[in-house]
FIMAR-724506 format. One line per 4 residues: number of its first residue (from 0); their letters; for each residue x negated, y, z of C-alpha. Coordinates in Angstrom, 1 decimal, always signed. Layout:
<rs>
NUM = a = X,Y,Z  ...
</rs>
This chain:
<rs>
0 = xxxx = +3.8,+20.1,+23.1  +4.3,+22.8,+20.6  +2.9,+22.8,+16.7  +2.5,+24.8,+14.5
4 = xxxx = +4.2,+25.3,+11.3  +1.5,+26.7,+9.4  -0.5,+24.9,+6.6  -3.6,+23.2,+8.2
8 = xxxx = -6.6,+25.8,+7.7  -4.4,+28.7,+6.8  -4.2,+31.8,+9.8  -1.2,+33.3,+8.6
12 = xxxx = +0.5,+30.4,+7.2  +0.1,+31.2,+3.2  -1.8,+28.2,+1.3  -4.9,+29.6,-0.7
16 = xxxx = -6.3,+26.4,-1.8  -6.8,+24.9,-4.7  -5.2,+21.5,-4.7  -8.5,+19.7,-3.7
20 = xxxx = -8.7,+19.8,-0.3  -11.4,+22.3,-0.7  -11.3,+23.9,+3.2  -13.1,+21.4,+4.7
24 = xxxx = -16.4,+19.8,+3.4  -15.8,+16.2,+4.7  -13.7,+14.2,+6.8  -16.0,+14.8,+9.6
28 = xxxx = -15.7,+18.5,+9.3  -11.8,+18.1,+9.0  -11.9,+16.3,+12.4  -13.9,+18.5,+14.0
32 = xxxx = -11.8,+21.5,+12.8  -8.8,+19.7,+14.5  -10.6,+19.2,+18.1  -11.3,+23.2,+17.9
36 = xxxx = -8.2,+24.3,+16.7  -5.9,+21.6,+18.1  -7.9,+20.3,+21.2  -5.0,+19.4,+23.6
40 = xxxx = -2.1,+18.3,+20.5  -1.9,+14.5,+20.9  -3.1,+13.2,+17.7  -2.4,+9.1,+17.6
44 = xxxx = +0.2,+7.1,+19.7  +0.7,+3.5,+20.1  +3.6,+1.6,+20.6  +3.9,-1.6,+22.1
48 = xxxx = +5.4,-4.8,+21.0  +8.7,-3.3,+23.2  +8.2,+0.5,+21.5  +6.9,+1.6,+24.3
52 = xxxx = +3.9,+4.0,+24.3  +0.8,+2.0,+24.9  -2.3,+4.6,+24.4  -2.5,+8.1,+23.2
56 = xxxx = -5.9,+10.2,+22.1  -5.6,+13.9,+21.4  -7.7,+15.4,+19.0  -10.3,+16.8,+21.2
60 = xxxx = -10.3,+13.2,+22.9  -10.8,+11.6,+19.1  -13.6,+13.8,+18.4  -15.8,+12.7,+21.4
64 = xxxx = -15.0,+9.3,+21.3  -15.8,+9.3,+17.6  -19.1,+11.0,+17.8  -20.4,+9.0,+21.2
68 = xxxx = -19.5,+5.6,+19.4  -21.6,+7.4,+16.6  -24.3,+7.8,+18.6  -24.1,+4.3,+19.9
72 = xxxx = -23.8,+2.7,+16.4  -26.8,+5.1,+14.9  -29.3,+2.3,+17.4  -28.7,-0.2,+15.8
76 = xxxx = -27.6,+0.6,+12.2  -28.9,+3.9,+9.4  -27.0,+5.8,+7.6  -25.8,+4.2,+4.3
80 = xxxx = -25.5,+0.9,+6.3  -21.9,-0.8,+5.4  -19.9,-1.1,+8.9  -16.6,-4.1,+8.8
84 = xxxx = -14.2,-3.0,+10.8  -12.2,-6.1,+12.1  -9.7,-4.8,+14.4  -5.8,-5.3,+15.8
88 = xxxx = -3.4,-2.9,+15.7  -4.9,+0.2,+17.6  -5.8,+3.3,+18.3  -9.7,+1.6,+18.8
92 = xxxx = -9.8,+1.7,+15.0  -9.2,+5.1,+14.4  -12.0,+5.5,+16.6  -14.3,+3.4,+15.5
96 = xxxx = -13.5,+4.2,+11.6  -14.3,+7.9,+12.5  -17.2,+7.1,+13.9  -18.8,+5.5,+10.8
100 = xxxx = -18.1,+8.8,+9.3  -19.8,+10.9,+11.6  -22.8,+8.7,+11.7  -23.0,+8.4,+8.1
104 = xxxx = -22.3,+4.4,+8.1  -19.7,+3.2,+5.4  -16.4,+1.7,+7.1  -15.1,-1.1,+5.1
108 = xxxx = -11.5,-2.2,+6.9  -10.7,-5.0,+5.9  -7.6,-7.5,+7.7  -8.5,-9.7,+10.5
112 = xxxx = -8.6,-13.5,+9.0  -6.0,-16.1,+10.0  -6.9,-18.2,+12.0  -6.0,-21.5,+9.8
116 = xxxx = -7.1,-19.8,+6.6  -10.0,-20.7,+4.1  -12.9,-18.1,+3.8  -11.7,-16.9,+0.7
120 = xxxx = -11.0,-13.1,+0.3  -13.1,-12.7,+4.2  -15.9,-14.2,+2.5  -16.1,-12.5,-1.2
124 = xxxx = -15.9,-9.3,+0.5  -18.7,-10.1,+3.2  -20.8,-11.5,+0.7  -19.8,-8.2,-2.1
128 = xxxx = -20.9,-5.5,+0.6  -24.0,-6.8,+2.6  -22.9,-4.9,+6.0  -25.3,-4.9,+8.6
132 = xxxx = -22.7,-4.3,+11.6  -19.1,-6.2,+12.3  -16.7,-4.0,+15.2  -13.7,-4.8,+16.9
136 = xxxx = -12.5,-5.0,+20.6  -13.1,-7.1,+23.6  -9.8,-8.3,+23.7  -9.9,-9.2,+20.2
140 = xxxx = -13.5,-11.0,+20.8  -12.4,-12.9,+23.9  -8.7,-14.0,+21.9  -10.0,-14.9,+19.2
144 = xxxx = -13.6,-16.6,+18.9  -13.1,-18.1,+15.5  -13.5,-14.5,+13.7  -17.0,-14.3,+15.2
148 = xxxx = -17.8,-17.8,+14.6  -16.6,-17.3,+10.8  -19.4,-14.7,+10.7  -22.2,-16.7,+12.2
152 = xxxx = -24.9,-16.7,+9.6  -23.7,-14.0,+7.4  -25.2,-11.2,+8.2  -23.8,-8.8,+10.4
156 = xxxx = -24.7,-7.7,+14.0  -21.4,-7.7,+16.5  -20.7,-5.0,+17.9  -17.6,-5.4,+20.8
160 = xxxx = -16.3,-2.4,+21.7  -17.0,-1.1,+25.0  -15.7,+2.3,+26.8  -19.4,+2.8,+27.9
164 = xxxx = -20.6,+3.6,+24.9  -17.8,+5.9,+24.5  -19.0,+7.8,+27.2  -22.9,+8.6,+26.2
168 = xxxx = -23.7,+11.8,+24.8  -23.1,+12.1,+21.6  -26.6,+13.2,+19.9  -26.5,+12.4,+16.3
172 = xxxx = -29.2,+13.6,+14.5  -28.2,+12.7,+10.3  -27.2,+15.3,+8.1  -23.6,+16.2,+7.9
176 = xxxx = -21.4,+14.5,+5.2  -20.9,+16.3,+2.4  -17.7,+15.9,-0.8  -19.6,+13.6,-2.7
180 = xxxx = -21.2,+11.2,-0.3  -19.3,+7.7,+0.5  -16.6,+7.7,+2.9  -15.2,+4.0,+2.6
184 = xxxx = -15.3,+0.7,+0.9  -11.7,-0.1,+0.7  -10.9,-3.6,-1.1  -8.7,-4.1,-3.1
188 = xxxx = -5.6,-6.4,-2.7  -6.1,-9.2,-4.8  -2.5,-9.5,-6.4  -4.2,-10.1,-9.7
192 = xxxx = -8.0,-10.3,-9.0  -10.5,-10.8,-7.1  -11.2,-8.0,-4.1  -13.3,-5.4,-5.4
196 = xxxx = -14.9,-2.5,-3.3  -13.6,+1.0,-4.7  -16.2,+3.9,-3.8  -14.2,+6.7,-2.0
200 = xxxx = -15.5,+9.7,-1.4  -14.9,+12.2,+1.6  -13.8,+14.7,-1.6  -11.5,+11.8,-3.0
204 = xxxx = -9.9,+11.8,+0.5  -9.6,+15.4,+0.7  -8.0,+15.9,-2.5  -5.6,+13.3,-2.4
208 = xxxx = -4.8,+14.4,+1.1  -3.8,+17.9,-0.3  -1.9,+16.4,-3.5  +0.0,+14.5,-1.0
212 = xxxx = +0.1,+17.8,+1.4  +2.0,+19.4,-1.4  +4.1,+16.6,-2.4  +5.2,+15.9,+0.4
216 = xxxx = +5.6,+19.7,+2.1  +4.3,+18.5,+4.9  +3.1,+20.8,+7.9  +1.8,+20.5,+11.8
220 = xxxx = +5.7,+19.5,+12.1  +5.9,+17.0,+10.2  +5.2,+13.5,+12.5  +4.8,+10.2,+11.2
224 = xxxx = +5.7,+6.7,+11.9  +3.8,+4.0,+10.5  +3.6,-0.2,+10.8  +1.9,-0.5,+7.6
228 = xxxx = -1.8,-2.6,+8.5  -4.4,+0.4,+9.0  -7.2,-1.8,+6.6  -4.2,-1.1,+4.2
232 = xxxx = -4.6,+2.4,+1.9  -0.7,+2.9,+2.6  -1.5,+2.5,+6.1  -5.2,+4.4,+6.4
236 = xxxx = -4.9,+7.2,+3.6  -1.4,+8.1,+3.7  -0.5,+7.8,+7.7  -3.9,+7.8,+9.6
240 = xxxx = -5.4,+10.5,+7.3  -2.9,+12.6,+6.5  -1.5,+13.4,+10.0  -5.7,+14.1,+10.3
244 = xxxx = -5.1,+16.4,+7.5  -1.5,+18.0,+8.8  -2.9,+18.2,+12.1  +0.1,+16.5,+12.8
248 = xxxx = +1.2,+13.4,+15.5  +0.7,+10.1,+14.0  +2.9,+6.9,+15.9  +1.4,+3.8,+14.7
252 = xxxx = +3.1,+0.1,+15.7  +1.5,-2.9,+14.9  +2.8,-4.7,+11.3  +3.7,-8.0,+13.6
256 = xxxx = +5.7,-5.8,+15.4  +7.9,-4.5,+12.5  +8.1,-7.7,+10.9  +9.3,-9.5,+14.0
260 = xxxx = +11.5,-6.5,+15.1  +11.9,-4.1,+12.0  +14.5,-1.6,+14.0  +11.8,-1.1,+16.2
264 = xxxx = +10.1,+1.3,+13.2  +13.4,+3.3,+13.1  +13.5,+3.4,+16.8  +10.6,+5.4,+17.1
268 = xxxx = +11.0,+7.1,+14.0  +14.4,+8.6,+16.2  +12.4,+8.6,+19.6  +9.8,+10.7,+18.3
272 = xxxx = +11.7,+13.1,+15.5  +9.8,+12.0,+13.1  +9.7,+13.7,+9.2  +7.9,+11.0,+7.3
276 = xxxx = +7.6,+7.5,+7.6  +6.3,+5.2,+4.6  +6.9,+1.6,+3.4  +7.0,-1.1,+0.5
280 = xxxx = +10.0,-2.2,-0.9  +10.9,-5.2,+1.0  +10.5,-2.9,+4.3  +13.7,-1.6,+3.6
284 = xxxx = +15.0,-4.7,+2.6  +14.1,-6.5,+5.9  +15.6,-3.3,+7.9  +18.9,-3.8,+6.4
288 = xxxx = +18.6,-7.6,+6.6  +18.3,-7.6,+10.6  +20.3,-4.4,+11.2  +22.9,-4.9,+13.9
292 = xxxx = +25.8,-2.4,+14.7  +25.6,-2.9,+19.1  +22.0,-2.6,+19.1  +21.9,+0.8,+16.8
296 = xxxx = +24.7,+3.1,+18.1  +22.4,+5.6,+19.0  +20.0,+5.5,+16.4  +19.9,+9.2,+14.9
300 = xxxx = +17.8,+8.8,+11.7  +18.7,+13.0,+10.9  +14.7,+13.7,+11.4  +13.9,+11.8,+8.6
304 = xxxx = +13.6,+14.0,+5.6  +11.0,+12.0,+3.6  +11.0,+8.0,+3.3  +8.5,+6.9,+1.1
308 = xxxx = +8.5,+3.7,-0.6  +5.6,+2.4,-2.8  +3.3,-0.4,-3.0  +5.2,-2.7,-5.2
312 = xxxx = +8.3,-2.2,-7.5  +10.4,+0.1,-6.1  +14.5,-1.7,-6.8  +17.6,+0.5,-6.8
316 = xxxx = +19.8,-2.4,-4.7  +17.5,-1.9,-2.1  +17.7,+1.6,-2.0  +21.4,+1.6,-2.0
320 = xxxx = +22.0,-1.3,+1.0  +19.5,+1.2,+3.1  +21.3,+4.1,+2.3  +24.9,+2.6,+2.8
324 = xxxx = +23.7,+0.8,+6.0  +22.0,+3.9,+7.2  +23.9,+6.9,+6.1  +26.4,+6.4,+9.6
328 = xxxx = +23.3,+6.6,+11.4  +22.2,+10.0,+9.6  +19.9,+9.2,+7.0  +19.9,+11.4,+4.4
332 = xxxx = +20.1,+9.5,+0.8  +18.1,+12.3,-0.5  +15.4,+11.8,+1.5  +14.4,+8.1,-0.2
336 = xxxx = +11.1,+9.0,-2.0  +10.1,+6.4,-4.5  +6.1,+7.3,-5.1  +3.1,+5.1,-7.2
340 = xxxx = -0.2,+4.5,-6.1  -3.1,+2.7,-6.0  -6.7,+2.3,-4.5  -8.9,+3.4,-7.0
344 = xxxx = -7.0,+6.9,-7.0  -7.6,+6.9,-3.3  -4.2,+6.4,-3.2  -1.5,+9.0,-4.5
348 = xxxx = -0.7,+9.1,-8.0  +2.5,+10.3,-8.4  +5.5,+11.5,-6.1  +8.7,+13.3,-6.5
352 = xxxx = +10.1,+16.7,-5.1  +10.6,+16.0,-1.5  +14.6,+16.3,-1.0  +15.4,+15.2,-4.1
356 = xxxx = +16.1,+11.8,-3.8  +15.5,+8.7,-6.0  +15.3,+9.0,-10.0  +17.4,+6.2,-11.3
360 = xxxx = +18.0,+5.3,-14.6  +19.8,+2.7,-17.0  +18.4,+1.2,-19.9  +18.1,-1.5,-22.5
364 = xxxx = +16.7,-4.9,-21.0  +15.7,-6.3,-24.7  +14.4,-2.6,-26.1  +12.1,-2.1,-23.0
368 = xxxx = +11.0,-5.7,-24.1  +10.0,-4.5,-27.0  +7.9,-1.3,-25.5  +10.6,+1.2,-25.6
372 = xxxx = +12.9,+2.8,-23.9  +17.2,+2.9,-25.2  +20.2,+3.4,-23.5  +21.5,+0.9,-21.9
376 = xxxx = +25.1,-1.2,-22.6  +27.4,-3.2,-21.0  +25.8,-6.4,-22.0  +22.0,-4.9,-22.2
380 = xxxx = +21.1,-2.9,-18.9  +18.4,-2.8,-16.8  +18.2,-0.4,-13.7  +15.2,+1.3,-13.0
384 = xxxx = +13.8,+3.6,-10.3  +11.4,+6.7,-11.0  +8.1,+6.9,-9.3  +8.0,+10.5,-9.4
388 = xxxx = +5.7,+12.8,-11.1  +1.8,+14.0,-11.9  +1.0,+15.4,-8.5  -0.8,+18.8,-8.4
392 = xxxx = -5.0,+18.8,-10.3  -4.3,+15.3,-11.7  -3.5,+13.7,-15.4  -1.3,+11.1,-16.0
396 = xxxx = -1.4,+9.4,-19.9  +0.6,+5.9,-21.3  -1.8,+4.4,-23.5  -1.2,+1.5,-25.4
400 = xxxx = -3.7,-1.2,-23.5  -4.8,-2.5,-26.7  -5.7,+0.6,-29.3  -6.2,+3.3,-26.3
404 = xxxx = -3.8,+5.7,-28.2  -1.8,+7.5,-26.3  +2.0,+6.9,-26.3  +4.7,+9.7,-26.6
408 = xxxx = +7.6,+10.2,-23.8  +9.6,+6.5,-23.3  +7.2,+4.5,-24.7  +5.8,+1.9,-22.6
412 = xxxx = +2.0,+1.2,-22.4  -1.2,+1.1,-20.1  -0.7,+3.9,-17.0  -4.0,+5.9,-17.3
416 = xxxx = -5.0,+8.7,-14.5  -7.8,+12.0,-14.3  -8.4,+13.9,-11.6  -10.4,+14.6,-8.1
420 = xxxx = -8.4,+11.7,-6.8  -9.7,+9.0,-8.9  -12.7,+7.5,-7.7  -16.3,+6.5,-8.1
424 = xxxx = -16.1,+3.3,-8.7  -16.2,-0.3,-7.5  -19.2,-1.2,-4.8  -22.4,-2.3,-7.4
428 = xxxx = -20.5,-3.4,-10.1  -21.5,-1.5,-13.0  -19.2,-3.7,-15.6  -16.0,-3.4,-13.6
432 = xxxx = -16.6,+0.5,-13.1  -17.1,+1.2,-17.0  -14.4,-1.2,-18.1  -11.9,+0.6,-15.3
436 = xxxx = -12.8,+3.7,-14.7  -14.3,+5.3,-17.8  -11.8,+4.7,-20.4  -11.2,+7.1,-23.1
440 = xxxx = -8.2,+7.8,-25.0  -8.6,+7.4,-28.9  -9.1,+10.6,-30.7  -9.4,+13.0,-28.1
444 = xxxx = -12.5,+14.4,-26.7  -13.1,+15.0,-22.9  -13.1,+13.3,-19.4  -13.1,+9.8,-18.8
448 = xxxx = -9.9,+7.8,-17.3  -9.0,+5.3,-15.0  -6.9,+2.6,-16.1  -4.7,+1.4,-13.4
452 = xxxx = -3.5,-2.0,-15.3  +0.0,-0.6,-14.8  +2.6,-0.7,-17.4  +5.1,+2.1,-17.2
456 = xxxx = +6.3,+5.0,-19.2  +7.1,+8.7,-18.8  +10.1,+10.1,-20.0  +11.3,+13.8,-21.4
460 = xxxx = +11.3,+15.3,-18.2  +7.7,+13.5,-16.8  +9.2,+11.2,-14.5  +7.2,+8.2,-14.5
464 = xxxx = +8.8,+4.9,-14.3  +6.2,+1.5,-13.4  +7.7,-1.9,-15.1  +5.2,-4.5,-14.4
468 = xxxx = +1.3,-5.3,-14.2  -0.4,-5.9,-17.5  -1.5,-9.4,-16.3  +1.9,-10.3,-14.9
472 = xxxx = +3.9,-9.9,-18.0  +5.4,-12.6,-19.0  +5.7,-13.8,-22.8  +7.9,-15.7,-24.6
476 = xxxx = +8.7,-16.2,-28.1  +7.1,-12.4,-28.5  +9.3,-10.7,-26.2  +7.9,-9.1,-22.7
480 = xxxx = +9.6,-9.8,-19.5  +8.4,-8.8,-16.2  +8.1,-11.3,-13.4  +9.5,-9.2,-10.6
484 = xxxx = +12.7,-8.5,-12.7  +13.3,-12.2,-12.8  +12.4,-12.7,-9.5  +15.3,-10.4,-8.3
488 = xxxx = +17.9,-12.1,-10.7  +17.3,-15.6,-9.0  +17.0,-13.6,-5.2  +20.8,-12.8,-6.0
492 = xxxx = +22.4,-16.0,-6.8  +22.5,-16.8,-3.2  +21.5,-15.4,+0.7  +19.5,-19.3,+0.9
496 = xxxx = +17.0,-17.2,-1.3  +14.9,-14.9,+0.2  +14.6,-11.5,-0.8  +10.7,-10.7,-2.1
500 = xxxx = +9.4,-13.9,-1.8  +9.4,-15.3,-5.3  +7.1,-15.6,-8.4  +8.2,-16.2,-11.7
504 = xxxx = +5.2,-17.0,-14.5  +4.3,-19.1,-17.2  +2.2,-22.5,-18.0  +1.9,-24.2,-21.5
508 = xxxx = +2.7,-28.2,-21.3  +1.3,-30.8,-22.6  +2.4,-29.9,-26.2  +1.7,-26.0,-25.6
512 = xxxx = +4.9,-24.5,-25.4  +5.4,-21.6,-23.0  +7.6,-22.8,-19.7  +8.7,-20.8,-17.3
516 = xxxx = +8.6,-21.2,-13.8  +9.9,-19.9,-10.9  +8.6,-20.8,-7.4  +11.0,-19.5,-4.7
520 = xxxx = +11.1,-19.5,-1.0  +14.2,-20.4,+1.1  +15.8,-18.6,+4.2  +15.0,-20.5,+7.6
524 = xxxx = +18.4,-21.4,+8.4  +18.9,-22.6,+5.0  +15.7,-25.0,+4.8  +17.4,-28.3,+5.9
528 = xxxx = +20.9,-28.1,+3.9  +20.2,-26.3,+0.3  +22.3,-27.8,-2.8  +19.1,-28.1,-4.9
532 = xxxx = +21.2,-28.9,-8.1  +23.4,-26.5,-7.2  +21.4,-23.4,-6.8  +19.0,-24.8,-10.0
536 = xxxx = +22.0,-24.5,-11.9  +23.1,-21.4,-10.9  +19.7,-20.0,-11.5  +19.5,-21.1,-15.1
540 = xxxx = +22.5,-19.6,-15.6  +21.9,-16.2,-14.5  +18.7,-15.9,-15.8  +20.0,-16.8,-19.3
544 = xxxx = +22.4,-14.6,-18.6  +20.3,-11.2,-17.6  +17.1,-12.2,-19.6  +18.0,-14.7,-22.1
548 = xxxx = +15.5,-17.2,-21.1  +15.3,-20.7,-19.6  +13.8,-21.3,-16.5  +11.7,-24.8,-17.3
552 = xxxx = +10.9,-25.4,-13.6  +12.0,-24.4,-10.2  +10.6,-24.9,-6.9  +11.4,-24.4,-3.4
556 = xxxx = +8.7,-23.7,-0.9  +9.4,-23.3,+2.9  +9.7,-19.7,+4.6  +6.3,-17.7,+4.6
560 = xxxx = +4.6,-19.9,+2.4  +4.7,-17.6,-1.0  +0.9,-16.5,-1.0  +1.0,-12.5,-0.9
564 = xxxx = -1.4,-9.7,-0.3  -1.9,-7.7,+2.7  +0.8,-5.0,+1.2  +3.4,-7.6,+0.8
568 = xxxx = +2.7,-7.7,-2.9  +3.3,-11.6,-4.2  +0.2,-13.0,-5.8  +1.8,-14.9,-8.9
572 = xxxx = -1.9,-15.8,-10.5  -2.7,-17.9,-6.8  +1.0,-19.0,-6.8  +0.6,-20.5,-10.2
576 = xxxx = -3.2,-22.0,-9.5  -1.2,-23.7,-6.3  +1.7,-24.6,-8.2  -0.7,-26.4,-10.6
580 = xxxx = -2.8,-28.4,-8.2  +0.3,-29.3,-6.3  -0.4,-28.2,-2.9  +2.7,-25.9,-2.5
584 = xxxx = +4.8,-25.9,+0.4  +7.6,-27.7,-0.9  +11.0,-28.3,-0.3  +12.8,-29.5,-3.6
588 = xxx = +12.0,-29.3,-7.3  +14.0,-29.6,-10.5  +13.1,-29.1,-14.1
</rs>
């Protein structure tokens, strides 16, 4: 198989656009472009459980299976018409998710409901966008009847995959899609809210596809490896549409697969030479956590120039375990690339140079409290990790949440963002969409901005550094702390603790003084012999120590229990609701 080098839509391999994606008119026309330029280059790969290919579509192949499932789902659905997509791990999504593009239906992936779960999330976002059709596989119908039973009476029409269809001409007779028409409903995670549908548009897609193009300097060379869940922006806009974009091979494993066997991922990131793979935090985390020395002496992790981590706080001791583990196995340190995102830009925001390696800084704990940034002493440091910059056509601001002035360098306030990434909106909610996306900055004239809910700051040289979530901060006696800060000081008193799996917040008692509390699961091998006194008491001291505060209450829930969103992000408001009607998971308790 032999790619080329050359940016996608260029001849000669010099870039004239503009930063906006602006060669191609929609994803539809992108894909097409692909199966004419690039029929016979394989486009997606699956990996089994094992990390052994399982299917494969080149792009030609992807473009008629698209447009005859098009053509299939145009008889019973029009244009305009919101699609679910409820599928496993596969290469029948991409498929199916293309399809609704080409026939002008509106894909809204969304993940496939656990089988003991309440309705919850599945239901608000059902209810929210009124689709007429519900996809997914045969296998997944026949394994798993209780995802079409939870449908039953809400609306939707089934439609099982089948290879048939796949194989009818493809005559589809609606007009082609155009920049500013609907591509996707994608939902948002819930970590502090509610789902709501942003609006993205095939020009968001495009533009953010080329911001990340650039940021990432990637090419037709440039393969990826991705676990993240395709429902997921990380996983969709950043893997499954940017190799699109590239015209470059995509490997996708299924997110059971990397959590169950996470050297699996760097497996076929060495069996396939791959340049970029992307992941949250913990990802890294869990990679050193089950790496073993006999089972990685030939791992050759040299091909990896660009390892993207985003999605939640990005934490310097996990960088440096990865890079010390992984350095003897040829992974460059410089190729860690912390980034920020977020759905309602589509998904980009901001990204360093790609070779440059992590931003770190130190700095005062009790000034950045405050809403500033100092240097850092012996007894008053805090380490932080740099998200990068303003990607190419975009705006980034630090507005203070509560005036909507903007903040100068190293102050830390609201992170606000303009620019052909940002999106439309959320799905018929006129309130949410002024309230979010049409903010203005005090005193100064012009476009509209989105405000992300993001605290963060830039600093002299534009870096931009995310602390917390507006909603997650944490309050006491005046001073800001933020949860995920704490959350790390208690995961390193002792291993019994896992890593990214606890929530710190705060409930008034009886009397209406602020207590803080910290719910925290425990390692597996650890549930039936932790020293609850013992760790509580280690706890409160370090957290005195690093934040000088008293942990009121702790808990210990059993492994996997912490409620979290798709994206691994913990959900500290559902934590809290659960902590307060008791029904936690739990192991031991101390105030």
């Amino acid at each position: 198989m032999r790619f080329s080098d050359k940016p996608p839509g260029s001849d000669d391999g010099r870039d004239r656009r503009d930063g906006t994606g602006a060669a191609f008119t929609s994803i539809v026309d992108l894909l097409r472009r692909r199966a004419v330029e690039q029929p016979h280059d394989r486009a997606y790969v699956f990996l089994s459980d094992r990390g052994a290919e399982q299917a494969a579509l080149t792009f030609a192949e992807l473009h008629r299976r698209a447009h005859a499932l098009a053509a299939s789902l145009l008889r019973r659905a029009q244009p305009g018409d919101r699609a679910l997509l409820l599928f496993p791990s596969g290469l029948d999504f991409v498929v199916a998710f293309l399809a609704c593009l080409a026939g002008r239906l509106i894909p809204v992936p969304i993940m496939l409901p656990r089988r003991a779960s309440g309705r919850g999330a599945t239901e608000a976002i059902t209810v929210d966008c009124a689709p007429r059709l519900a996809l997914t596989t045969r296998a997944m119908a026949d394994a798993r009847p209780d995802v079409i039973e939870r449908f039953r009476g809400a609306g939707p029409e089934w439609v099982i995959l089948d290879p048939a269809d796949e194989l009818a001409a493809a005559d589809i007779s609606v007009p082609a899609a155009g920049r500013d028409d609907i591509a996707l409903l994608q939902y948002t995670s819930g970590s502090t809210a509610d789902p709501k549908g942003v609006v993205v548009t095939h020009g968001n897609v495009l533009a953010n596809s080329d911001m990340i193009r650039r940021a990432f300097a990637g090419t037709r060379a440039s393969a990826f490896v991705s676990w993240v869940p395709h429902y997921h922006d990380m996983g969709l806009i950043l893997n499954i549409m940017q190799t699109l974009y590239l015209g470059t091979l995509c490997v996708l494993i299924a997110p059971a697969t990397f959590v169950h066997r996470p050297l699996t991922w760097l497996r076929a990131i060495h069996a396939f030479r791959a340049e970029i793979a992307t992941g949250p935090n913990f990802a890294y985390d869990l990679c050193v956590q089950r790496f073993r020395p006999d089972q990685m002496r030939d791992l050759d992790l040299s091909c990896w120039k660009l390892a993207l981590n985003g999605a939640e706080p990005v934490r310097q001791d996990t960088i440096d375990r990865f890079v010390a583990t992984f350095t003897p196995h040829g992974f460059a340190p410089n190729a860690i690339y912390p980034a920020y995102g977020l759905a309602e830009a589509t998904l980009l925001v901001s990204g360093g140079r790609r070779d440059a390696g992590a931003v770190g800084r130190q700095v005062s704990r009790s000034a950045l409290a405050g809403g500033h940034v100092a240097a850092a002493t012996p007894d008053d440091c805090q380490s932080l990790v740099g998200c990068g910059q303003t990607l190419v056509g975009e705006r980034i601001a630090i507005v203070d949440p509560q005036t909507c002035q903007r903040l100068a360098a190293n102050r830390v306030g609201e992170i606000w963002v303009d620019g052909p990434n940002v999106t439309k909106g959320y799905w018929q909610n006129a309130e949410a969409t002024a309230a979010t996306f049409q903010a203005r900055i005090a005193g100064e004239a012009g476009q509209s901005w989105l405000r992300t809910g993001d605290l963060g700051f830039l600093d002299d040289d534009g870096e931009l550094f995310v602390t917390g979530r507006i909603k997650d901060v944490i309050i006491i006696r005046g001073m800001n702390h933020y949860p995920q800060d704490i959350e790390n000081t208690v995961q390193c008193v002792h291993p019994a603790l896992s890593r990214n799996c606890g929530a710190a917040f705060v409930a008034e008692d009886a009397d209406g003084r602020e207590r803080l509390v910290i719910v925290q699961e425990v390692e597996r091998t650890f549930r039936h012999q932790i020293d609850a006194s013992g760790l509580v008491a280690s706890i409160r001291e370090a957290v005195v120590e690093e934040h000088e505060i008293n942990v009121d209450e702790m808990v210990f829930i059993a492994p996997g229990t912490l409620p979290k969103t798709t994206s691994g992000k913990v959900q500290r408001r559902l934590t809290r609701r659960l902590w307060t009607d008791g029904t936690l998971d739990q192991l031991a308790w101390a105030r």
